[in-house]
C-alpha positions as CSV (number, residue, x, y, z in Angstrom):
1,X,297.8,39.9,9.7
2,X,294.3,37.9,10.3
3,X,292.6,40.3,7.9
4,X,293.4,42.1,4.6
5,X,292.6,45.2,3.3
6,X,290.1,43.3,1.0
7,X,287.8,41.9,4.2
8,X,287.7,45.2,5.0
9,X,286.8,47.1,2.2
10,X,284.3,43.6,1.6
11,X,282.5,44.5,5.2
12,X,282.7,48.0,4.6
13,X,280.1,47.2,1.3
14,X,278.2,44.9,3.8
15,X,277.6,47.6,5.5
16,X,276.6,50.1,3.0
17,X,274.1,47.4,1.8
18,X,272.6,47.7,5.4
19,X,272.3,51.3,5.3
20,X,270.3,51.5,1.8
21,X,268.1,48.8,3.7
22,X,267.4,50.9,6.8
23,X,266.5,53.9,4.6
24,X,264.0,52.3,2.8
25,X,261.9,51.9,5.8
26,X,262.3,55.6,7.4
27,X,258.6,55.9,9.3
28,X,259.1,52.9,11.9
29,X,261.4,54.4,14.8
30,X,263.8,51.7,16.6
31,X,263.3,50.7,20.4
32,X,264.7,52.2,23.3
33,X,268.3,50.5,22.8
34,X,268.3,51.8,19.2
35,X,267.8,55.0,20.1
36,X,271.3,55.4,22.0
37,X,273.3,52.7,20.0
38,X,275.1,55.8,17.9
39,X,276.2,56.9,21.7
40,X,277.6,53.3,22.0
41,X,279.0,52.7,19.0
42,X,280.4,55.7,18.3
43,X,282.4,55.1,22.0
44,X,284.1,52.2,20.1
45,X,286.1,54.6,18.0
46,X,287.8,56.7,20.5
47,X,287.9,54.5,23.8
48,X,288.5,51.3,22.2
49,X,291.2,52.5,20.1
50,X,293.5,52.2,23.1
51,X,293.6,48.9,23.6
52,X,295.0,48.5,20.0
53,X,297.9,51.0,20.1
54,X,300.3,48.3,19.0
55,X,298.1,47.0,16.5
56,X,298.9,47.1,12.4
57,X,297.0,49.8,11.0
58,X,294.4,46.9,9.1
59,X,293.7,45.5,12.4
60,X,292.8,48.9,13.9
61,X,290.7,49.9,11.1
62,X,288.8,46.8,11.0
63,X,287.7,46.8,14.5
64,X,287.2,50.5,14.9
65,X,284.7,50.1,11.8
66,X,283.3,46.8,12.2
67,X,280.9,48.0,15.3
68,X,279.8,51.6,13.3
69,X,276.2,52.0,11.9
70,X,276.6,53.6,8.7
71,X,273.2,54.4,9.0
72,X,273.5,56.8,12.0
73,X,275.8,59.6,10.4
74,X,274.6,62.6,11.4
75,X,275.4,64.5,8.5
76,X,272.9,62.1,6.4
77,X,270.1,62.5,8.9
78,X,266.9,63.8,6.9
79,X,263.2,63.9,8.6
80,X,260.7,62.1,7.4
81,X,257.7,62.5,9.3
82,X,256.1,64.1,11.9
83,X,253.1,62.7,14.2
84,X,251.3,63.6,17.1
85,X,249.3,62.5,20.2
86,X,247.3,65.0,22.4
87,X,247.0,63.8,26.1
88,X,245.6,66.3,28.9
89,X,242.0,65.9,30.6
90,X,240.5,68.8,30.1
91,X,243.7,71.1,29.2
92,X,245.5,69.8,25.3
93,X,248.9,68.9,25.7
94,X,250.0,67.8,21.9
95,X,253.2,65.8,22.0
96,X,255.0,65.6,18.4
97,X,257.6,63.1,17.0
98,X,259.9,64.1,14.1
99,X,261.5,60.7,12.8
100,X,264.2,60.6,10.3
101,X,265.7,58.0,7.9
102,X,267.8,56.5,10.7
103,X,265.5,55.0,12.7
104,X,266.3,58.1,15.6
105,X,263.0,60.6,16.6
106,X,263.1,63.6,18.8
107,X,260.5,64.7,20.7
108,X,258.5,67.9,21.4
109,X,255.3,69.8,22.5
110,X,253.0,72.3,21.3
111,X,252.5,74.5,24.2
112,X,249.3,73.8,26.9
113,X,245.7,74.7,25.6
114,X,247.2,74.7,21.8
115,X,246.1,73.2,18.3
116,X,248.4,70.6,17.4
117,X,247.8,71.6,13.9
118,X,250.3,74.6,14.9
119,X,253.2,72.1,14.5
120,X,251.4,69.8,11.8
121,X,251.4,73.1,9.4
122,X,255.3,72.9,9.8
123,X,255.6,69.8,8.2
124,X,256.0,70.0,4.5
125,X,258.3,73.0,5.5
126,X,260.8,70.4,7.2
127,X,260.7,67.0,5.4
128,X,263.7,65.3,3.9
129,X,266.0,68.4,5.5
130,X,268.3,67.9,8.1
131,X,267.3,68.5,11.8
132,X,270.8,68.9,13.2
133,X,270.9,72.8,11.1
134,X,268.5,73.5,14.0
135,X,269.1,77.5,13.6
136,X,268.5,76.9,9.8
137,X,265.3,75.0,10.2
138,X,264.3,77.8,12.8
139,X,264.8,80.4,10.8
140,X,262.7,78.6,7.7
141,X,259.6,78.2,10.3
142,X,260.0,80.9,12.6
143,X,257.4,82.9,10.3
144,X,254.7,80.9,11.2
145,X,254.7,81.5,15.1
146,X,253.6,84.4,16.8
147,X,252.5,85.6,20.8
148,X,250.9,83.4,23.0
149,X,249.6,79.8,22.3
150,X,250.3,80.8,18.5
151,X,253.8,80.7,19.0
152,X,253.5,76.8,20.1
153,X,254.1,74.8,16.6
154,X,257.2,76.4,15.8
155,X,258.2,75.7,19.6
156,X,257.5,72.4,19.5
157,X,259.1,71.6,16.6
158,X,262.4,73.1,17.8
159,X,262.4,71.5,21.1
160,X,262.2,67.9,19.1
161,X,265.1,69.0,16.8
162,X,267.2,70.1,19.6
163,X,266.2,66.2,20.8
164,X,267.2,64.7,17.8
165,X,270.5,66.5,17.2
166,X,271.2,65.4,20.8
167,X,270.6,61.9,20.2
168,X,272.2,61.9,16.8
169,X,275.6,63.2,18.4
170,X,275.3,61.4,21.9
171,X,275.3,64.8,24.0
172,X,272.6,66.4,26.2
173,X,270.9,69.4,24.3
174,X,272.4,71.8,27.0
175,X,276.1,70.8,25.6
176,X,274.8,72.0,22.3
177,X,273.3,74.8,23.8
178,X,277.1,76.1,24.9
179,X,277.5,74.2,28.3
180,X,275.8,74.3,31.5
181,X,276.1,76.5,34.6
182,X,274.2,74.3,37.2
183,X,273.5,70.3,37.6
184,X,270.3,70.9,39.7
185,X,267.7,73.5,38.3
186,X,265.0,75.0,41.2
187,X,261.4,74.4,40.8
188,X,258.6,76.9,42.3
189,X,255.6,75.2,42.7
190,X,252.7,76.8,41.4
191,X,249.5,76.6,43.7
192,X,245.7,77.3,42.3
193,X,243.1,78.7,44.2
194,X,242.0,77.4,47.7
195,X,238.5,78.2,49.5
196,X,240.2,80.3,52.8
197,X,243.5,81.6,53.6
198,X,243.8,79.0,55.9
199,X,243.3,76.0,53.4
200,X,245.7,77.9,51.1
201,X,248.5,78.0,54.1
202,X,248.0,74.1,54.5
203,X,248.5,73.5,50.8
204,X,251.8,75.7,50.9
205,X,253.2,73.8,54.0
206,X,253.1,70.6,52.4
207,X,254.9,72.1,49.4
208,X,257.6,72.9,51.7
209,X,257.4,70.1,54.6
210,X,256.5,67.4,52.2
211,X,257.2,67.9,48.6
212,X,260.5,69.7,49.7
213,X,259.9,73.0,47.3
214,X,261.8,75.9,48.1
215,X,259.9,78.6,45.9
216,X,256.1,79.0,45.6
217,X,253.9,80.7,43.7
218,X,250.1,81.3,44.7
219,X,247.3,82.3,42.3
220,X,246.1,85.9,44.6
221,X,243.5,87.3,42.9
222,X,239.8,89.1,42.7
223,X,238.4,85.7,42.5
224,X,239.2,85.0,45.6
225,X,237.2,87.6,47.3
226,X,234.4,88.8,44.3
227,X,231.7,87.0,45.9
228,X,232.0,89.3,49.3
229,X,229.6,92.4,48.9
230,X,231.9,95.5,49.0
231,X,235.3,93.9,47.7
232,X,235.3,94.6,44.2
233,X,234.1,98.0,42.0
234,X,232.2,96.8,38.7
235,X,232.0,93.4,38.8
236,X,228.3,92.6,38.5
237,X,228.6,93.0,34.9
238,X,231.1,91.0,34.3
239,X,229.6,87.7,35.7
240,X,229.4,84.3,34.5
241,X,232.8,85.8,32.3
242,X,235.0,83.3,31.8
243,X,238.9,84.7,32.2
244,X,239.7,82.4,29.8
245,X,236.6,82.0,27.5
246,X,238.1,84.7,24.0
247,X,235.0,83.2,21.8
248,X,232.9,86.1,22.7
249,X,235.1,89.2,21.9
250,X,233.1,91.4,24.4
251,X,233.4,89.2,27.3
252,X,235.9,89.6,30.6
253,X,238.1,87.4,28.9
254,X,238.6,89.5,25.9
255,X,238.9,92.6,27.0
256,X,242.2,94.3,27.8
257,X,243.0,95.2,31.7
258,X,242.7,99.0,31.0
259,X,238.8,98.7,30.1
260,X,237.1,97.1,32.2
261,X,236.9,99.5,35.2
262,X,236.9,96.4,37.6
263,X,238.5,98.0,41.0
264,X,239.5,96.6,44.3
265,X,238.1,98.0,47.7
266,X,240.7,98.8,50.3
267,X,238.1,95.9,51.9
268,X,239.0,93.4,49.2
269,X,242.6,94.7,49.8
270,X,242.5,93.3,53.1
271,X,240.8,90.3,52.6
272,X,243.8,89.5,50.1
273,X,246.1,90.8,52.6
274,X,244.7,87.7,54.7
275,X,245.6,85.2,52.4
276,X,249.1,86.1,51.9
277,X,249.9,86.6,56.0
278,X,248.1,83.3,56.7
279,X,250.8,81.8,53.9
280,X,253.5,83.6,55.4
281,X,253.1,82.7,58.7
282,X,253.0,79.1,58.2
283,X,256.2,79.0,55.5
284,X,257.9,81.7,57.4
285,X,260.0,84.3,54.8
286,X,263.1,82.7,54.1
287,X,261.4,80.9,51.2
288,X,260.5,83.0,48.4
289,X,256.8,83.8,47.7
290,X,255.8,84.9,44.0
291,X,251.8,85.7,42.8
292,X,249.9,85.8,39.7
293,X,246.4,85.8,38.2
294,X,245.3,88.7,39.8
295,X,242.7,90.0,37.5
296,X,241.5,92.4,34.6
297,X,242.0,95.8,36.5
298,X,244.3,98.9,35.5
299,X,247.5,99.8,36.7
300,X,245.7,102.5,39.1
301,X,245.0,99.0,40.6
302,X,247.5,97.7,40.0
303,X,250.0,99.8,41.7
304,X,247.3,99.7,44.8
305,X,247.6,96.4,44.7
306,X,251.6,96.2,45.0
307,X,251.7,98.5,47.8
308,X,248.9,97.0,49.8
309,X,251.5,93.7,49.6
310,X,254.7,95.5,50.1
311,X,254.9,94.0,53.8
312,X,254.6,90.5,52.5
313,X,258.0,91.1,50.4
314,X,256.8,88.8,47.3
315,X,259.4,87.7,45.1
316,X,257.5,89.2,42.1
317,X,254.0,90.3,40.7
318,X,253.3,88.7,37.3
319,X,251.1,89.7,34.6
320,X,249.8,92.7,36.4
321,X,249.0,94.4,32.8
322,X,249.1,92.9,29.4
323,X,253.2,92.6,28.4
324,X,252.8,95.0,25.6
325,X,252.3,97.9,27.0
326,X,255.8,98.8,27.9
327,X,255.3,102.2,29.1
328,X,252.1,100.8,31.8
329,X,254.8,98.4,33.0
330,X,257.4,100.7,34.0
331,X,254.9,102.9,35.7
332,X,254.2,99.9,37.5
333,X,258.1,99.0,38.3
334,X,259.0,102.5,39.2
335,X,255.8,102.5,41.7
336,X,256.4,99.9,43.6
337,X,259.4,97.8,45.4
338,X,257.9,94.5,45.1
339,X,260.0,92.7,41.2
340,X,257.5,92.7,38.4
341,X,257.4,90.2,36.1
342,X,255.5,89.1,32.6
343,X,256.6,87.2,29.1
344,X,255.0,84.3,29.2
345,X,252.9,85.3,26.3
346,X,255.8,86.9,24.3
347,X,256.8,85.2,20.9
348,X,260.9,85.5,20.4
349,X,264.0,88.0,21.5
350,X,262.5,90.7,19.7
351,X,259.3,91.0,21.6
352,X,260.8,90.9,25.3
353,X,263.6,93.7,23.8
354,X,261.5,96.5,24.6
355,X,260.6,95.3,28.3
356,X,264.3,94.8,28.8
357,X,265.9,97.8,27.3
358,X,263.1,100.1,29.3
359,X,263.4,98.3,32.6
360,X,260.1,98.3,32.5
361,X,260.2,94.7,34.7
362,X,262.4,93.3,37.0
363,X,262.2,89.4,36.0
364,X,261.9,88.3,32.2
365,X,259.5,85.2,32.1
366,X,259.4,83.7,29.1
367,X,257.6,80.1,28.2
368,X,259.7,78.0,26.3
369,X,256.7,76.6,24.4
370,X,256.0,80.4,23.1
371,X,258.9,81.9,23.0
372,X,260.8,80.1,20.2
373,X,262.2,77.2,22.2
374,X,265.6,76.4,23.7
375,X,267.7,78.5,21.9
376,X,266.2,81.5,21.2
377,X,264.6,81.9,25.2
378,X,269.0,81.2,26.2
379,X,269.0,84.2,23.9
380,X,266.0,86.0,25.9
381,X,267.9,85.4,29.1
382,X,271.3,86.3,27.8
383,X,270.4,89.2,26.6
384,X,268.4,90.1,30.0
385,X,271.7,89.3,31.7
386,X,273.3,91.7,29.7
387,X,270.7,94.3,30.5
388,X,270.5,93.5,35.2
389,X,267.6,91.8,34.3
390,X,266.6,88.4,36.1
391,X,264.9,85.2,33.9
392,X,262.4,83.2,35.9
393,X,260.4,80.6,33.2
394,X,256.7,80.0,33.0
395,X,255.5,76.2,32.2
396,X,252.3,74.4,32.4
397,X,253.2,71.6,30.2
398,X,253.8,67.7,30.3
399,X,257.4,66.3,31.1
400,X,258.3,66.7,27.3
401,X,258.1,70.3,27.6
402,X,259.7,70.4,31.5
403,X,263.0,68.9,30.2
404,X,263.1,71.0,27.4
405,X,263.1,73.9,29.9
406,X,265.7,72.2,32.5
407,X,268.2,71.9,29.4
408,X,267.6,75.8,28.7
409,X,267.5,76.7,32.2
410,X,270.8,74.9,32.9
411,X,272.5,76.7,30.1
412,X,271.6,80.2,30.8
413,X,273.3,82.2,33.9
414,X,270.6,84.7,35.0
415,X,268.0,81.5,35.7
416,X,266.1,82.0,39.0
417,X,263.3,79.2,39.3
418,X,261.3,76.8,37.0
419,X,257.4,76.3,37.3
420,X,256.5,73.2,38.3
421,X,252.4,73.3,37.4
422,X,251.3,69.4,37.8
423,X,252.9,68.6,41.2
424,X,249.5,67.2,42.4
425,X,248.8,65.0,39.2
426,X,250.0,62.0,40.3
427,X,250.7,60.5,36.7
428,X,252.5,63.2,35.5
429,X,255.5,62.5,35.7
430,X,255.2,58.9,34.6
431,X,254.5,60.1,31.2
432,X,258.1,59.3,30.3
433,X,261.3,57.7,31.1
434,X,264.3,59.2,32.0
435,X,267.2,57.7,30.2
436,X,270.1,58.4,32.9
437,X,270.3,57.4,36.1
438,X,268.7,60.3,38.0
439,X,265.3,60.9,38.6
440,X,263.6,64.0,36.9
441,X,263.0,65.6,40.0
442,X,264.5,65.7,43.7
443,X,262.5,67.2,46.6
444,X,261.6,70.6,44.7
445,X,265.1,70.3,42.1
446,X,265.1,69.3,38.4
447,X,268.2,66.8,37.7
448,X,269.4,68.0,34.9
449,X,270.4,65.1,32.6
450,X,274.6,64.5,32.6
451,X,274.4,61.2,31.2
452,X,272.0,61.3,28.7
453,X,271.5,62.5,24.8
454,X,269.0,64.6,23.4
455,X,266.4,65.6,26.4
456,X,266.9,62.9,28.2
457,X,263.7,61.4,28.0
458,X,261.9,58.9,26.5
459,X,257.9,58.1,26.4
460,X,256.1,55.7,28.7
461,X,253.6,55.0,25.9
462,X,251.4,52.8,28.3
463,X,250.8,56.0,30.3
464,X,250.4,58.5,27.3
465,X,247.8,55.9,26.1
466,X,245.4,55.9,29.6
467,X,245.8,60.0,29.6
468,X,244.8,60.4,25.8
469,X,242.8,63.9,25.4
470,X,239.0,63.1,24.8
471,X,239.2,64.2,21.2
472,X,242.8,62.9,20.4
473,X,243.0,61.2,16.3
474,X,244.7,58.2,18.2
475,X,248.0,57.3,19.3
476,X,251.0,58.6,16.7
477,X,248.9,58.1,13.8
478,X,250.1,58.7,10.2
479,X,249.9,62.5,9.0
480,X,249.9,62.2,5.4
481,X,247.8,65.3,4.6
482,X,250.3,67.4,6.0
483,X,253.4,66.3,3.4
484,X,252.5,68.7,0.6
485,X,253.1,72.4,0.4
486,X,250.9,75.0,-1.0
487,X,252.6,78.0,-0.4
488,X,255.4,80.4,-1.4
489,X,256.4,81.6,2.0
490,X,259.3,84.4,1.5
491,X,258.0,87.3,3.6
492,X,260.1,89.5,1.0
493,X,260.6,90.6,-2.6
């Protein structure tokens, strides 16, 4: 026998000793290699084991142990700190990092145009717990989210536990999520506003020719036709608004569709028209066309709207009314034969239930940085699927967020198409690494990682530093003043 029980259970206390050591130091996380030596190792113990079939059961033991860190056991994971860095010109994209006492971090984001301090108030909830019970953790934080960009912090923390637990057990976060139904996930490529219908229809060809999309999606609205005398009813007041300027609560952008009395001129209707048939006639219909941002008018518009349209066979009108009212929407639906679609503002299962079991749309669209993360929008979707209703999912974030959404969309059956909102920013997508061998995306299809834990992903941190938001506190920096709680938090008695 070269080696006794006694070397083994002598290495075994070596070892121990190196784990103490490691927690001591939980803040710094390890490099890149680190970060997927539990995969490695923990390959030893069932693949390796082969070659020693005819082995004494001390000489099997001994090498099967020799190569495990002790300090990676997932059950012993606890998290330790939580960080942040903003990046985004103009538009805040705050990425968070949860480390743990084993040297492992996940990764996530607080939802686009959101406070970072959404997830940073999460963080004396979490610390020194476990962030493989992801439903547990959820469930503990879950309180502190709400409907649109409020719902962000809790989202972003889930999407990095659902990283963490990935990487801590060497399996993509769609196997946790229950398996995947597709290795490719589609894209549609969101388009902003051009000057003409004609410069709009050369945008959409290269989408198609060049970038190889086969779904788009084109921002048809009232902006695009406000400034021609006789288009639009009521507008005069409303200039200078601001759609997305909420400071002043009596401005366009705080006021609900329903009260503004803006109209559309069967004029404006046909200068809208114009933009759509110039699109169409250059990508021809066999790829799917979807619009949004049409403005703050009523569903007596609305419906006007959708009809005026009908020709054009859209894939789906979004956001044509706020998503709460229910009732409006259905009105809506039953009016027209162009899909609706909304929920990209909706905070959890239980806000999109009412949509779904009215059939008041035809396409759920939740975004996974508001709607509670990974798990809960599979939930969203499964429980559309269970209902005829279609999930298409809304995202304007950085490649953090994007992955998150191609693990969810791969696990959930009802998925149509992802948005793709920075395909002209050239340094998007070199904001991160991919850690498997295919590339994030593939003329107009999201790989979805096969060979990779966690989301797949890790940070280019050269890049995140040149694209640093203006009023970013630095790179990662220590968030010390976030550790304590003040609260007792139990909604109940």
């Amino acid at each position: 026998m070269k080696n006794s029980l006694k070397e083994i259970v002598a290495g075994l206390e070596a070892k121990e000793a190196r784990k103490a050591s490691v927690q001591e130091q939980p803040a710094a996380p390890v490099n890149g290699n680190g970060r997927r030596s539990f995969f490695k190792k923990a390959a030893l113990g069932g693949v390796a084991l082969g070659g020693f079939m005819f082995s004494s059961i001390e000489d099997t033991i001994a090498h099967t142990t020799s190569q495990v860190n002790r300090a990676s056991s997932p059950s012993e994971l606890k998290i330790t700190d939580m960080r942040v860095a903003v990046i985004g010109k103009g538009f805040r994209r705050p990425i968070i990092r949860i480390d743990t006492n084993q040297g492992i971090y996940g990764l996530g984001e607080v939802r686009d145009g959101a406070d970072e301090r959404y997830a940073l108030f999460l963080k004396s909830r979490i610390l020194g717990l476990n962030p493989c019970n992801v439903e547990m953790l959820f469930k503990i934080i879950k309180q502190f989210g709400h409907h649109g960009r409020q719902g962000g912090g809790v989202c972003a923390v889930e999407m990095a536990l659902w990283d963490l637990c990935g990487k801590a057990y060497g399996v993509p976060a769609w196997q946790l999520l229950g398996g995947r139904y597709r290795d490719k996930v589609r894209l549609y490529a969101d388009t902003p506003n051009a000057a003409s219908p004609q410069l709009f229809a050369e945008v959409m060809k290269k989408r198609t020719e060049d970038q190889g999309f086969t779904w788009l999606k084109m921002d048809l609205g009232i902006h695009l036709v406000e400034k021609e005398p006789g288009n639009i009813v009521n507008s005069k007041i409303w200039e200078g608004r601001g759609q997305y300027d909420t400071r002043d609560y009596m401005n366009y952008g705080s006021t609900l569709h329903p009260f503004t009395q803006v109209q559309v001129t069967e004029k404006g209707l046909e200068e809208l028209g114009r933009y759509v048939e110039a699109v169409r006639n250059t990508v021809g219909y066999e790829i799917p066309l979807a619009a949004d941002h049409f403005g703050h008018f009523d569903i007596n518009n609305s419906i006007r709207f959708g009809r005026a349209m009908e020709k054009f066979r859209l894939a789906w009108l979004e956001d044509m009314v706020p998503w709460f009212y229910t009732e409006q929407w259905r009105t809506v639906s039953d009016a027209l034969e162009t899909p609706t679609c909304t929920g990209e503002d909706i905070y959890l299962l239980n806000g999109f239930k009412a949509l779904i079991d009215a059939r008041a749309v035809d396409i759920v669209h939740p975004d996974l940085g508001t709607s509670g993360g990974l798990l809960e929008t599979k939930k969203i979707g499964d429980y559309a699927e269970e209902n005829g209703v279609a999930m298409a999912m809304h995202m304007a974030g950085s490649p953090v967020c994007f992955m998150a959404n191609v693990h969810c969309a791969a696990a959930t059956q009802n998925f149509l198409a992802l948005e793709h909102h920075d395909v002209d920013v050239p340094w998007w997508e070199g904001l991160v690494k991919m850690v498997g061998k295919a590339p994030m995306i593939t003329k107009g299809f999201a790989n979805v990682p096969l060979d990779a834990p966690g989301l797949g992903i890790e940070l280019n941190d050269d890049e995140m530093k040149k694209y640093l938001h203006p009023n970013s506190k630095g790179y990662f920096e220590p968030t010390p003043e976030w550790n304590e709680k003040r609260a007792h938090d139990r909604i109940w008695s």
